[in-house]
C-alpha positions in Angstrom: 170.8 34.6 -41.7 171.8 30.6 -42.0 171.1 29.3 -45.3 167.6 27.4 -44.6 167.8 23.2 -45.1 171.5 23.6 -46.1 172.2 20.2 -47.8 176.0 18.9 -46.2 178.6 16.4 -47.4 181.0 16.4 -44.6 184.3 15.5 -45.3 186.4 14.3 -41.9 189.7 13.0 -40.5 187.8 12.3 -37.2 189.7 13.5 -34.3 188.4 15.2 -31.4 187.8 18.5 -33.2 186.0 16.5 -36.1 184.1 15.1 -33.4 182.6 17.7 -31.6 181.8 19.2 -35.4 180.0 16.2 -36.5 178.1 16.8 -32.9 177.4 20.4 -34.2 176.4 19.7 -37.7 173.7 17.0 -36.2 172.1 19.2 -33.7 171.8 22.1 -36.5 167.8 22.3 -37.4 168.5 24.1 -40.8 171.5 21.7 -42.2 170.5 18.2 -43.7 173.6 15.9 -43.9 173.3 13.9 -46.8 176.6 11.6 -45.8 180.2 11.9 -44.5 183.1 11.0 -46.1 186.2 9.8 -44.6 189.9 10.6 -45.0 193.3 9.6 -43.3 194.9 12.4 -41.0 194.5 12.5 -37.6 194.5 9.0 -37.6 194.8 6.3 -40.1 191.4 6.1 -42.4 190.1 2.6 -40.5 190.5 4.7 -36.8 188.4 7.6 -38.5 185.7 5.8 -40.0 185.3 3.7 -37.5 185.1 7.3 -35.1 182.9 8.9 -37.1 180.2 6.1 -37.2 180.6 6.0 -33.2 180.0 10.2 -32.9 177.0 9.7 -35.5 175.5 7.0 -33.3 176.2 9.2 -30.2 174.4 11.7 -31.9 171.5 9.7 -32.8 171.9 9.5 -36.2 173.1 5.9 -36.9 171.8 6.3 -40.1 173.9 9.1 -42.2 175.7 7.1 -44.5 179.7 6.9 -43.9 181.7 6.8 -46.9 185.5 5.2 -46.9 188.0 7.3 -48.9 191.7 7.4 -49.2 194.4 5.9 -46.7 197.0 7.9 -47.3 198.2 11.4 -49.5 198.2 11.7 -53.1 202.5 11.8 -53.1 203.7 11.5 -49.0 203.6 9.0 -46.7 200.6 9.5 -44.1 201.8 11.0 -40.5 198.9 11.2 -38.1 198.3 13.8 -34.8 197.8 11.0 -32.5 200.2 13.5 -29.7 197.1 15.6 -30.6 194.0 13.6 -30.5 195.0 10.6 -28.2 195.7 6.6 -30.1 192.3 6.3 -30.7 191.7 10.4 -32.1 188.8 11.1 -29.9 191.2 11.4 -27.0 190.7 9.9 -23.6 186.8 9.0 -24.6 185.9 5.5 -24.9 182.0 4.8 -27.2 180.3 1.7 -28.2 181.6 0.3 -31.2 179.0 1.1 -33.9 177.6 -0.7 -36.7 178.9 -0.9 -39.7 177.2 -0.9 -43.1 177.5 -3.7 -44.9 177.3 -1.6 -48.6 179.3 1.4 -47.5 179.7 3.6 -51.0 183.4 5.0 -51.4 184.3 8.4 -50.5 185.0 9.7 -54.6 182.4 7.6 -56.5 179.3 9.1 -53.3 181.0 12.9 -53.6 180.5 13.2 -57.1 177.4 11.5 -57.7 175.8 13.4 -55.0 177.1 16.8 -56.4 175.1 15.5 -60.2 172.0 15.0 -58.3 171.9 18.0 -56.3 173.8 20.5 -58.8 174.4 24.0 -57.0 173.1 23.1 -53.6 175.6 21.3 -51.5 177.9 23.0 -49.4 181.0 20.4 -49.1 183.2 20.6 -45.9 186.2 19.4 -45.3 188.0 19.7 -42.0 190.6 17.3 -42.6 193.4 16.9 -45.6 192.4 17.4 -48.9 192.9 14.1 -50.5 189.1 13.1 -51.1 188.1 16.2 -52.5 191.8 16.6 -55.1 191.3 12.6 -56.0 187.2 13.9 -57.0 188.4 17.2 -58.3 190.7 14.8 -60.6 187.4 12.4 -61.6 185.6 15.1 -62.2 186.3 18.3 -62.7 183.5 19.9 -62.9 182.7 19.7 -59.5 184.0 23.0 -58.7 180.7 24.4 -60.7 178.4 21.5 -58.9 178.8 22.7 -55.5 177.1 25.6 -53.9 180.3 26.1 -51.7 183.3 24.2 -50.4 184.1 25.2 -46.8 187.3 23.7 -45.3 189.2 24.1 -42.2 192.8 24.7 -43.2 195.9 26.8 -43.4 197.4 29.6 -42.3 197.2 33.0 -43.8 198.3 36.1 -41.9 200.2 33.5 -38.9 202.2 31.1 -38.4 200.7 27.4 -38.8 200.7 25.0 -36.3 202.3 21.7 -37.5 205.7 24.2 -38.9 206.5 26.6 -38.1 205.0 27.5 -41.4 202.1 25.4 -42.3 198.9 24.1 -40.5 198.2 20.5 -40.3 195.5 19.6 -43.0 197.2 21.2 -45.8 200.8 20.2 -44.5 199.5 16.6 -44.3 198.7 16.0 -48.3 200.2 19.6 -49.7 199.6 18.3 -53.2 196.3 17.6 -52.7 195.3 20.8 -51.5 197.5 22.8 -54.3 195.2 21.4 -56.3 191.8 21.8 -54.5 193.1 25.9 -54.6 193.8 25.9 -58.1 190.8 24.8 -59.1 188.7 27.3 -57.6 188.1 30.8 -58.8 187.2 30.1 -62.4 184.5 31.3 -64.2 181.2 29.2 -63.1 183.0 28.1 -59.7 181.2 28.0 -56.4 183.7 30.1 -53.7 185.9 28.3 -51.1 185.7 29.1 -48.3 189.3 28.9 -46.5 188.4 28.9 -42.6 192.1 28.5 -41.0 193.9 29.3 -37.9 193.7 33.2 -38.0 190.4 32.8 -36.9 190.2 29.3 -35.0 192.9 30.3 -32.7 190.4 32.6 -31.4 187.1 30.0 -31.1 188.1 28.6 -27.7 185.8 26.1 -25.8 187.1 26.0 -22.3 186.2 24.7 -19.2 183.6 26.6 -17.9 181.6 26.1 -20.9 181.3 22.6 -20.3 180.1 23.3 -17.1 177.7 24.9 -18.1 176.4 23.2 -20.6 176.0 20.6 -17.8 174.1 22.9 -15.7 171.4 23.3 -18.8 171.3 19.8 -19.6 170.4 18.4 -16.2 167.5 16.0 -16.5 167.8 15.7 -20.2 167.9 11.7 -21.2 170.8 11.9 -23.4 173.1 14.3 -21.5 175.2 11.6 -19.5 176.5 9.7 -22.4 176.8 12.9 -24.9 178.5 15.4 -21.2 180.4 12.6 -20.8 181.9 11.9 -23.9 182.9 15.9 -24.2 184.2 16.3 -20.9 186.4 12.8 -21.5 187.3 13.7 -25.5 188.5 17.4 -24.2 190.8 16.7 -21.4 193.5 14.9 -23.4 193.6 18.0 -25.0 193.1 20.6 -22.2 196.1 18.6 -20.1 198.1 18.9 -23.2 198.0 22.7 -23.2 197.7 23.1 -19.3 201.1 21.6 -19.6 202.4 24.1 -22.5 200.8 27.5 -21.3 199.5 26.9 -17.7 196.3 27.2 -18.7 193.1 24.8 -20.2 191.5 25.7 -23.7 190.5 23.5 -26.9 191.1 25.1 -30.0 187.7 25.0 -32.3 189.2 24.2 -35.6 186.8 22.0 -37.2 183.3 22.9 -35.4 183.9 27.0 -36.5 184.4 25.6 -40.2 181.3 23.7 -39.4 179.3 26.2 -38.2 180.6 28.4 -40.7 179.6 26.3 -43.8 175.7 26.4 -41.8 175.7 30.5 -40.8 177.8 32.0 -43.4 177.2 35.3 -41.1 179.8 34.0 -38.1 183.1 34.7 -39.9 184.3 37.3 -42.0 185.9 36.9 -45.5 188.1 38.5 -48.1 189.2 37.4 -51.3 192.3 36.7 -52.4 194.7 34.3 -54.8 195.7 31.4 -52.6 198.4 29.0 -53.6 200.1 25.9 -51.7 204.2 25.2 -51.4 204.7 21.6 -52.5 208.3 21.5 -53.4 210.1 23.6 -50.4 212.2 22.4 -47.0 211.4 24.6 -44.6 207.8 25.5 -45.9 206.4 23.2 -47.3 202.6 23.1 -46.7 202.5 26.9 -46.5 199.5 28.6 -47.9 200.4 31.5 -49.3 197.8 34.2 -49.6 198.7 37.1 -52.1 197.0 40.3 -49.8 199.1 42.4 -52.4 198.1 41.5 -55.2 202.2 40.6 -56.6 200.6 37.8 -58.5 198.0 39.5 -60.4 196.2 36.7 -60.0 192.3 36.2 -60.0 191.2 35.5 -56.3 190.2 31.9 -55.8 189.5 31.7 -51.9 187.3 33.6 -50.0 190.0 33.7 -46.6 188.2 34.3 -43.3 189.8 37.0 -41.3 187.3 37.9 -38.9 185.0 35.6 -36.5 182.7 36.3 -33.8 184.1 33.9 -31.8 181.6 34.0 -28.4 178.3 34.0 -30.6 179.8 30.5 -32.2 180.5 28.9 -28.8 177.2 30.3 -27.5 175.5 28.5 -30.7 177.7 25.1 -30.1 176.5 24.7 -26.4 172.9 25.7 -27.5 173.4 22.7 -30.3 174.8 20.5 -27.7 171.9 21.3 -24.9 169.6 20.1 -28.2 171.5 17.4 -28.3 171.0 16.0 -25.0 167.1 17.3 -25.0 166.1 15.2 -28.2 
């Protein structure tokens, strides 16, 4: 069973993906979000703050705190996915520009202070690249023992990625930061992290005829024009894209299973095993490397999900969207 009144830091690059998690994560009755953090990725840091205060609003919850954090990886200059997620990251959608605080905390100094104050219950998620949670990892760093769990979306650990041939986009985008988010899990004390990559979002697909039927359920409802419209208008940039590719019309639910994950521990399964990143190499850099042979001798320091039930989590991210609309 989900973890009841799971207390949440999000940590986002907010694209479309990010989005439609941020949807997810406000609809969910058992999670309380105590802020969201803000990174560059699939867009520059100003685009995704500025997105993610817009999605909160949609959701109807203007008043989680956003939290600014860094504009660019720890060692590399910033590349975004804007082939991806559209110019502005939320793809061909267009909402109101939202307010903005006038005291917004930064990303670091709200992470680690919140982990102090609520020692052992947070579940941290991070669905874009690592560089908020190395640069807090760095301030403090015993944060690792503060947090009930880190969840993040990223890698590739059985597959090939999706940015290389080699390495997924999140941990290709700032590899040093994420080498050291890994190697600093799996001591003794340490909360687990939870590695939720592409072996198991490739097979979460939102397509089409979900969204129709979500629209079908939320007839009536007083919030479902603006919130249908807004998923049917973020998706299509993306279902054109791979309509083009493969002849056929799917979104890829990277950052909502993560998500969803972080809330019901139960949708994916896990195994552990030593991770480690490739910082220095040509051809592979950003490559997660997961040790299923145990070469290394290494202790684990990643729970790795390798298993997802993949129809139960779009069932439950339609029934969180319907909520949406209905409250």
């Amino acid at each position: 069973m989900p973890d009841a009144k799971t207390l949440l830091i999000l940590d986002v690059d907010t694209g479309i993906d990010d989005a439609l998690g941020l949807l997810y994560a406000c609809a969910a009755p058992q999670a309380t979000i105590l802020g969201v953090s803000t990174v560059a990725g699939n867009v520059d840091l100003t685009r995704a703050t500025r997105n993610t205060r817009a999605v909160l609003a949609l959701a109807g919850r203007p008043e989680i705190p956003v939290w600014p954090g860094c504009a660019r990886p720890i060692m590399r200059e910033p590349e975004d996915a804007s082939e991806i997620h559209g110019g502005s990251g939320l793809g061909n959608a267009i909402l109101p520009e939202p307010a903005v605080a006038a005291n917004a905390g930064n990303a670091i100094d709200e992470i680690v202070a919140a982990a102090k104050a609520h020692a052992g219950e947070i579940v941290l998620i991070a669905t874009g690249p690592l560089t908020n949670v190395a640069v807090a990892l760095m301030r403090e760093p015993e944060l690792p023992k503060l947090l009930k769990r880190l969840v993040l979306m990223g890698g590739a650990f059985k597959e090939g990625g999706n940015t290389t041939p080699a390495a997924e986009f999140n941990i290709w985008h700032d590899p040093e930061a994420a080498r050291i988010v890994f190697q600093s899990f799996g001591g003794e004390g340490s909360a687990p992290l939870v590695a939720v990559g592409l072996d198991v979002t490739r097979q979460t697909l939102l397509l089409p005829e979900h969204l129709r039927d979500l629209a079908r359920r939320c007839e009536g409802a007083a919030h479902a024009p603006a919130l249908l419209q807004f998923l049917q208008d973020s998706t299509r940039h993306y279902f054109e894209r791979v309509e083009k590719r493969e002849g056929r019309r799917y979104f890829v639910m990277h950052d909502p299973l993560a998500i969803a994950a972080a809330i019901d521990p139960t949708l994916i399964d896990t195994a552990a095993v030593a991770v480690d990143v490739e910082t220095t190499g040509t051809l592979a850099n950003g490559m997660t490397l997961a040790d299923w042979r145990g070469v290394w001798r290494r202790k684990p320091n990643a729970q790795v999900a390798v298993g997802v039930r993949a129809e139960r989590m779009i069932e439950d991210f339609i029934a969180a969207m319907e909520r949406l609309a209905r409250r």
